[in-house]
C-alpha positions in Angstrom: 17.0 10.8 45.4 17.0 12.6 41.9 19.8 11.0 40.1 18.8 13.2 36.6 19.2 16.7 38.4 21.7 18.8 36.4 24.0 21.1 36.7 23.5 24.7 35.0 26.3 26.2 33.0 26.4 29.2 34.5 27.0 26.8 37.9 29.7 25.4 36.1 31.5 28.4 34.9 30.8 29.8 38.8 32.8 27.2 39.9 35.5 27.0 37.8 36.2 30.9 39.4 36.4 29.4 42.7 39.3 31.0 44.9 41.6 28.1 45.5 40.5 25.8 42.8 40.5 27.7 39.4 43.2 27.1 36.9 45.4 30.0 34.7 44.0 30.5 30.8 47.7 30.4 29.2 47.4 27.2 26.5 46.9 29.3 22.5 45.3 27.6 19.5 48.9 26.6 18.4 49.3 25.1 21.8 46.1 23.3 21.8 46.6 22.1 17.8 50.3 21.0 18.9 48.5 19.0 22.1 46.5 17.3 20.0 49.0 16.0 17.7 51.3 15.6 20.4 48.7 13.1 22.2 47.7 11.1 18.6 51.1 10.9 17.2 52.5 7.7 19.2 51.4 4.6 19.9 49.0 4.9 17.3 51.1 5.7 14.1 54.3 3.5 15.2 52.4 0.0 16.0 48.6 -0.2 16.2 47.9 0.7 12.5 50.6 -2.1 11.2 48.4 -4.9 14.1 45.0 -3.6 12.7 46.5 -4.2 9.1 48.5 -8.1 10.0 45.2 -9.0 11.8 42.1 -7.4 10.7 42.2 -5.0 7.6 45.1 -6.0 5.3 45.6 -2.8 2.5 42.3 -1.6 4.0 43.7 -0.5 7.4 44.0 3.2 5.1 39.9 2.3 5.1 40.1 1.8 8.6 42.2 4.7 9.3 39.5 7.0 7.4 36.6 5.4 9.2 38.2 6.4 12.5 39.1 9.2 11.5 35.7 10.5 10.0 34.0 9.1 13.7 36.4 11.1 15.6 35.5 14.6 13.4 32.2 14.4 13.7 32.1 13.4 17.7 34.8 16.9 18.2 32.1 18.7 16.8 29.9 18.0 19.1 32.8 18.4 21.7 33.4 21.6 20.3 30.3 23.1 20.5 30.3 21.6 24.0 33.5 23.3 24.5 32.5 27.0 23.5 29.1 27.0 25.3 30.6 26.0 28.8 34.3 26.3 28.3 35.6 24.8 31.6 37.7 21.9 32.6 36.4 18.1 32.9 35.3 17.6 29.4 32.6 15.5 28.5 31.6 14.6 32.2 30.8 18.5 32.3 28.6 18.7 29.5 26.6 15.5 30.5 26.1 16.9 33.9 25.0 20.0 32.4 22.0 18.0 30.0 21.7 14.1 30.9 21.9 14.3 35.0 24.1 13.2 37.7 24.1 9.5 37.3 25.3 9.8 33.5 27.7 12.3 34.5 29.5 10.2 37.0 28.9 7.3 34.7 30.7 8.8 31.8 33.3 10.9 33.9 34.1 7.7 35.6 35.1 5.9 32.1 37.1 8.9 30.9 39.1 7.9 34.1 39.5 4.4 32.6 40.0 6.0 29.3 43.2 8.3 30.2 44.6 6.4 33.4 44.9 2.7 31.4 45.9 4.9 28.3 48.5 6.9 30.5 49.4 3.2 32.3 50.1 1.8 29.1 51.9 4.0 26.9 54.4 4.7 30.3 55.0 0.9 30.1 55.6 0.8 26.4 57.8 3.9 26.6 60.2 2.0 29.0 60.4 -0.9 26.8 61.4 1.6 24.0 63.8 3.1 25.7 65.7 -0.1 26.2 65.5 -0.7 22.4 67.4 2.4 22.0 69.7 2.0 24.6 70.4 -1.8 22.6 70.5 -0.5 19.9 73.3 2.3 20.7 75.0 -1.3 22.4 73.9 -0.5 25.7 72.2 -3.9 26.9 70.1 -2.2 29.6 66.7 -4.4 30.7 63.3 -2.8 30.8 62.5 -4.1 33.6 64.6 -5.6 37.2 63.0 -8.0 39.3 62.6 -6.8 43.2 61.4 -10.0 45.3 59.5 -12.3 42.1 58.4 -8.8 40.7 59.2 -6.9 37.6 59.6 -3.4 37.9 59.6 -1.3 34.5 61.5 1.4 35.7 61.0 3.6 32.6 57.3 3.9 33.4 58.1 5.5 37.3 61.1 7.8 35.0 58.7 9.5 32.4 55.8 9.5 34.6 58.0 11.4 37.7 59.5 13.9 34.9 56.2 15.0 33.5 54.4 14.9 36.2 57.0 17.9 37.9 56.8 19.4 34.7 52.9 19.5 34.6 53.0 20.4 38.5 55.3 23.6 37.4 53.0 24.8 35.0 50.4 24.0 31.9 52.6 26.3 29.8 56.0 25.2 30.5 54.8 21.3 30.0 52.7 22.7 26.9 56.5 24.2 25.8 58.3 21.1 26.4 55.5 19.4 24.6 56.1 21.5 21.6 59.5 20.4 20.7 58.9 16.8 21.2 56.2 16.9 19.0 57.9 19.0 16.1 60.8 15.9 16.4 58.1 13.7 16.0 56.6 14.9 13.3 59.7 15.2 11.5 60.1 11.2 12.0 57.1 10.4 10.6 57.7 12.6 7.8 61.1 10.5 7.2 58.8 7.4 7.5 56.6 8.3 4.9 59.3 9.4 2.4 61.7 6.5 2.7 58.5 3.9 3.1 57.3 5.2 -0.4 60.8 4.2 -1.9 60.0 0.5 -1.2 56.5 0.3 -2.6 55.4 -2.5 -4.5 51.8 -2.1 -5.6 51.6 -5.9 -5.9 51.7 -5.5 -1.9 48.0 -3.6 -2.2 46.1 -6.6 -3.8 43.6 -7.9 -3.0 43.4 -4.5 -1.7 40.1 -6.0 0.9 41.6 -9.5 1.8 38.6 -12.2 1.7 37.3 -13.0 5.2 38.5 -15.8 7.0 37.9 -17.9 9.8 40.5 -17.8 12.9 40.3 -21.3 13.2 38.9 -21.4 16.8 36.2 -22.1 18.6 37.0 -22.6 22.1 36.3 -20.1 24.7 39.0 -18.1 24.2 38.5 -17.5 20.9 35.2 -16.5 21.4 36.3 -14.0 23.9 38.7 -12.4 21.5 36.0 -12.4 18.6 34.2 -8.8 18.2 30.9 -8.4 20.4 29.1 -7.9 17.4 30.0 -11.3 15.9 29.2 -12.7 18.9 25.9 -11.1 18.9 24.8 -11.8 15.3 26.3 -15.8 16.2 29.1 -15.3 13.4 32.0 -17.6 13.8 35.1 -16.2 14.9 36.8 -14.3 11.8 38.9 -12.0 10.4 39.5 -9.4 7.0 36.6 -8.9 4.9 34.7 -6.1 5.1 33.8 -6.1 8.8 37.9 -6.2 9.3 37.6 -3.0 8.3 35.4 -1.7 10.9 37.2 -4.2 13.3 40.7 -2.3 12.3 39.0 0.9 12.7 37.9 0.2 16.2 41.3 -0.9 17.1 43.3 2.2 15.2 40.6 4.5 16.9 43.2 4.7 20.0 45.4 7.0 17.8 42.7 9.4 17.9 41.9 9.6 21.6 43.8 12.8 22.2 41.2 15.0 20.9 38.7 14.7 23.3 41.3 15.0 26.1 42.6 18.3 24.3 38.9 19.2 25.7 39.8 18.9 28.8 41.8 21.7 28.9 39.1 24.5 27.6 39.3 26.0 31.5 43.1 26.4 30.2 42.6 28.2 27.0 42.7 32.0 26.2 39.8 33.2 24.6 38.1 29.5 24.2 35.3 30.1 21.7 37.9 30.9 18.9 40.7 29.0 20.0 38.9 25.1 20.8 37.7 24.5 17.8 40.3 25.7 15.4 43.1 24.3 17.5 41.3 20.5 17.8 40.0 20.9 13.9 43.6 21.9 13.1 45.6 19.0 14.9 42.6 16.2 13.7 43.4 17.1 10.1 47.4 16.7 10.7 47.1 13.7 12.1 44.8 12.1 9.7 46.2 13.1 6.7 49.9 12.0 8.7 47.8 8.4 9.1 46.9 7.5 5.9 49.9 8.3 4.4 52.0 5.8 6.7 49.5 3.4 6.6 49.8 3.7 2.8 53.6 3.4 3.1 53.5 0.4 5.4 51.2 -2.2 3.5 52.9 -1.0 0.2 56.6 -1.9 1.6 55.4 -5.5 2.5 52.5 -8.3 2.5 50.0 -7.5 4.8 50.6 -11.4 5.4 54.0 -10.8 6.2 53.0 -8.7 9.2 51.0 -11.3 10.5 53.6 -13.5 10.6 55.1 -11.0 13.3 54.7 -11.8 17.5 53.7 -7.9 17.4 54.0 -6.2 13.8 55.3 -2.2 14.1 57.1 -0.1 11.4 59.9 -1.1 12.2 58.4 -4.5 11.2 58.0 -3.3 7.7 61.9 -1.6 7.3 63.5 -4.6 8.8 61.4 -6.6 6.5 62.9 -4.5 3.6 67.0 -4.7 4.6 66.7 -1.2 6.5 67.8 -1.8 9.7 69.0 2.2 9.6 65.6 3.3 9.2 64.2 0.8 11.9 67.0 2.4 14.2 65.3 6.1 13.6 61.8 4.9 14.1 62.9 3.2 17.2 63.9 7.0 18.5 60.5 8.2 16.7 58.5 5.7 18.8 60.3 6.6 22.1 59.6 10.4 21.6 56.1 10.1 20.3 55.1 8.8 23.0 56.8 10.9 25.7 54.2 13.5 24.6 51.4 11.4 24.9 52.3 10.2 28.4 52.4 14.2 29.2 49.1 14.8 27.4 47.2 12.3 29.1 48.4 12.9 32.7 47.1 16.5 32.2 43.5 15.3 31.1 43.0 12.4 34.3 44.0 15.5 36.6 41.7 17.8 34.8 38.5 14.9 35.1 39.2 14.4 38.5 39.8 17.9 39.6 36.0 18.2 38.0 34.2 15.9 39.5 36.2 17.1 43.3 35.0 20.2 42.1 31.6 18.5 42.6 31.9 16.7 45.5 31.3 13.4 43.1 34.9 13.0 44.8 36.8 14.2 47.6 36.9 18.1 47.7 40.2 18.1 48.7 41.4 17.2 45.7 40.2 19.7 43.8 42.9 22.5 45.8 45.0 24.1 42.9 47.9 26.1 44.2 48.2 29.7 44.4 51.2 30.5 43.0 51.3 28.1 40.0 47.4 27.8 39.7 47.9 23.8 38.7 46.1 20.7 41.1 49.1 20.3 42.9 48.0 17.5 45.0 46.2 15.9 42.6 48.7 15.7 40.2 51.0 14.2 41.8 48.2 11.6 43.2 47.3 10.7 39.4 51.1 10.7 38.5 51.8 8.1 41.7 49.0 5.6 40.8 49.6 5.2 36.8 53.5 5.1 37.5 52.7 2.0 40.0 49.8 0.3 37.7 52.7 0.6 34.5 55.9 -0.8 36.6 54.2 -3.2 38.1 51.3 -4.8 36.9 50.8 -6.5 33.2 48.5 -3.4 32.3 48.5 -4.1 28.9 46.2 -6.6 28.7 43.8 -3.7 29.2 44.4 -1.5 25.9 40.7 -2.1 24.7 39.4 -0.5 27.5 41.1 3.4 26.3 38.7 2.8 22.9 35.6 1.7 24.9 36.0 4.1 27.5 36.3 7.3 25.1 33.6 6.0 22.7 31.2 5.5 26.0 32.1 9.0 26.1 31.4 10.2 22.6 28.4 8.5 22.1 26.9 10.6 25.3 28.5 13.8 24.2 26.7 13.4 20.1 23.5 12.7 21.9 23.8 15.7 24.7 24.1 18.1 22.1 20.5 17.5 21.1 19.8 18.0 24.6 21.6 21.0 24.8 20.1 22.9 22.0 16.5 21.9 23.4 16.9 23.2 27.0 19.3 26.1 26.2 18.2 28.0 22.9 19.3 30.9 24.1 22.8 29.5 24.1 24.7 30.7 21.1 28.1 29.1 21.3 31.2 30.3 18.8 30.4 26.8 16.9 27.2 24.9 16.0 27.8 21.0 14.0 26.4 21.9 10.9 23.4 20.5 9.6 21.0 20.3 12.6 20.2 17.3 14.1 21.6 14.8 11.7 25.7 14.7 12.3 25.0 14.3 16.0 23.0 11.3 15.5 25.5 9.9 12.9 28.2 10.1 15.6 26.5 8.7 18.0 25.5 5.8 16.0 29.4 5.6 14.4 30.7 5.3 17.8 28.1 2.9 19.0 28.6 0.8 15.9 32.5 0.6 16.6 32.0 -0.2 20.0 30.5 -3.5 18.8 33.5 -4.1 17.1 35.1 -4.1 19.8 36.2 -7.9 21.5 33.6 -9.5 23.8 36.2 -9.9 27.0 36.7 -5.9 26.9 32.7 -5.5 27.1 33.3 -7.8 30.2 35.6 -5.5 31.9 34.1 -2.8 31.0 30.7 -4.2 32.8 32.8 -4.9 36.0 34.4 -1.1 35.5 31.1 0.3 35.4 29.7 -1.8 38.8 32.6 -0.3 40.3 31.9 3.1 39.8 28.4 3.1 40.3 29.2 1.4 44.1 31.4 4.3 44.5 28.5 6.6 43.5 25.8 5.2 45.5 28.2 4.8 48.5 30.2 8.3 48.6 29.2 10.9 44.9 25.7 10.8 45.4 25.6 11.8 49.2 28.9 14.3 49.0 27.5 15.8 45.5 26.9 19.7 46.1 24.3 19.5 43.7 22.5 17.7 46.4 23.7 20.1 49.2 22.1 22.8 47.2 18.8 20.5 46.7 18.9 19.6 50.1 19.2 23.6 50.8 16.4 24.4 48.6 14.7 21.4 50.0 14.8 22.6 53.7 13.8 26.3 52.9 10.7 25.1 50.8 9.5 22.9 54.1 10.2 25.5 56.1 8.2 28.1 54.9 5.8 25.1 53.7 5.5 25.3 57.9 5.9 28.5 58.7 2.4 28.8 56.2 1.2 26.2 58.2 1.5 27.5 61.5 0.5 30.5 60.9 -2.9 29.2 59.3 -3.2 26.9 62.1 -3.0 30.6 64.5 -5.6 32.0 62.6 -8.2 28.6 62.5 -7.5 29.0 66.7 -8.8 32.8 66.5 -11.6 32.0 64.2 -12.3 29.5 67.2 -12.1 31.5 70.0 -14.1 34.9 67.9 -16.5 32.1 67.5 -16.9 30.5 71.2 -17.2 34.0 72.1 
């Protein structure tokens, strides 16, 4: 059993031409800079940057912000470069597969399933509960959720999730399209946010600008399980602000940049790939985190950071209602609801395209890997992926599970800064449309970035992600590493090497019976 065999790029590209299961290159660099934005501008921007400011960061969430943002450039890099040398769908599980080996490919293509699936699952839930702010907020007193036999049904989630996932069934253009204009509505929200936020500024609001840590005030088990994994590996006491709230905030406001490694995904989608990846995910990162700041900027100067703690669950609107502008809170409400409609769309397209990889493999079933002929989209599979987040978001308390999106995509980036090195030893000859600049030494930085952050991270999402993890590697050991075509073509290779191993042996063992039988004579 060789669990480090990989895969060669020019296997991968071979396969991604594969009658029946090849997608249509139709997505442009202003499609792909657009998806990227489309997929960070939402949950992110609207709530968790005013919770990483009320309960880790204070003022410094902007810090925070930065600190993300830096850890995310430096890991697209690295995807990018990825991207350009074997430009195919699947994303990071490609590229380990193609430098670390089977195991880490499954083991990392597995958590970009937790990544987008719980990220899909819980935006769809949020976006239903949204939707009924709206609707009270026009007068309409509509519920987010109906009870069928003791069970609460968020019907918003099954809504969006049905509507994209026909749209994404149709076509990657026509969603990309659709996409588009959401996001350009978006955008323009924010844009209001950040104007009429600035209006309200007190500076007084900035200071002290890096609040002084503080303990929580708990120390039972639960407390401990909701402290970062870091504290609770150095034996600090539960805590918050200070410094290491900064890098707690940033590991928290990291989920507003997870759309750039999904934007990845789509490189089997994109016309002329080596130009078009890297400008398109460099493009949309730099919106977005310039878009970040500002808010961010805008939010702790309209009120206390203190006063956002105060808050069950501090957002934007938060801030406006905190101010007397209960019109403004009324248009972010709508901002919220749209921003993330996008994501939702974004993030059903990458679990397809991770899935339809690792089918592609055998790692899964086969079958799902069938795209249709006419439409050149995973049919099947999308709808599959479509059925099981609507489900998980209308009817479980999914939730709970939001720390598991930033551990499974840093999981992710960490493997993708170190296969890079990888990369460039076994494949010199490789001389993709973009290198990371300065040799070895951003790679390694990422890696360690993302590492670091994953510490910060709190100690009952390490837990899950350890059970997550057993889970997949049962499934690996019990159907990916026996269906794998990899180790079809092994087994092959195996098989022909014995046979003419034999063949050699017979046919020595003919010639020792002659030499006998000359001999006798």
């Amino acid at each position: 059993m060789n669990l480090l065999r990989t895969k060669s790029i020019e296997q991968s590209i071979a396969d991604a031409d594969e009658p029946g299961r090849k997608l249509k290159r139709s997505l442009s660099t202003w499609d792909l800079m657009i998806m990227g934005v489309a997929v960070a501008v939402g949950a992110g921007i609207f709530s968790v940057g005013a919770k990483a400011a009320a309960n880790f960061s204070g003022p410094a969430v902007t810090v925070s912000f930065a600190v993300a943002a830096i850890t995310c450039a430096l890991a697209i890099m690295c995807y990018a470069e990825f991207a350009t040398a074997i430009p195919v769908a699947g994303s990071a599980y490609v590229f380990t597969y193609a430098t670390m080996g089977e195991l880490l490919a499954w083991i990392i293509g597995w958590n970009l399933i937790l990544e987008l699936f719980t990220a899909a699952a819980v935006i769809a839930k949020y976006w239903g509960i949204y939707l009924s702010k709206v609707f009270a907020l026009m007068g309409a007193d509509i519920p987010p959720a109906v009870s069928l036999g003791g069970v609460d049904l968020y019907w918003g989630a099954f809504l969006i999730v049905a509507v994209f996932t026909v749209l994404l069934v149709l076509g990657t253009k026509l969603s990309a399209r659709v996409g588009n204009i959401f996001t350009l509505i978006k955008i323009g929200v924010v844009l209001f946010v950040i104007v009429v936020g600035f209006t309200y500024v007190k500076f007084e609001n900035y200071a002290p600008f890096i609040p002084a840590a503080e303990p929580t005030g708990g120390t039972g088990a639960a407390d401990v399980l909701k402290q970062s994994f870091f504290g609770f590996l150095t034996g600090a006491a539960p805590a918050q602000y200070g410094t290491l709230g900064i890098f707690a905030g940033a590991a928290l406001v990291f989920f507003a940049f997870i759309g750039f490694d999904v934007v990845a995904t789509s490189a089997e989608e994109v016309k002329n790939p080596q130009k078009t990846l890297p400008r398109g995910i460099f493009g949309g990162l730099a919106l977005v985190t310039l878009l970040y700041i500002l808010v961010s900027l805008a939010l702790t100067g309209m009120v206390s950071y203190t006063q956002l703690a105060e808050a069950e669950n501090p957002t934007l609107t938060t801030a406006f209602e905190a101010v007397g502008d209960t019109s403004a809170a009324k248009i972010i409400a709508f901002g919220s609801l749209v921003g993330l409609t996008t994501v939702i769309m974004v993030l059903l397209m990458g679990l397809s395209r991770v899935v339809l990889a690792m089918s592609r493999d055998g790692l899964l079933p086969r079958a799902l890997s069938k795209t249709s002929e006419k439409r050149a989209t995973p049919v099947r599979l999308q709808v599959i992926c479509g059925a099981a987040v609507a489900l998980v978001a209308g009817l479980t308390n999914v939730d709970l599970l939001e720390e598991m999106i930033n551990i499974g995509t840093l999981s992710a980036f960490v493997v993708v800064s170190l296969g890079i090195l990888v990369l460039r030893k076994k494949r010199p000859d490789l001389k993709p449309a973009f290198r990371v600049p300065f040799g070895k030494v951003l790679p390694v930085v990422s890696a360690v970035l993302c590492l670091y952050l994953m510490t910060n991270l709190a100690v009952e999402t390490w837990i899950f992600f350890a059970i997550w993890l057993a889970i997949g590697l049962a499934i690996y050991f019990a159907y990916g590493q026996r269906h794998s075509r990899l180790n079809e073509r092994f087994g092959a290779a195996s098989s022909a090497v014995n046979g003419a191993a034999a063949a050699d042996s017979d046919a020595g063992q003919r010639d020792s019976d002659s030499e006998d039988e000359y001999s006798r004579a």
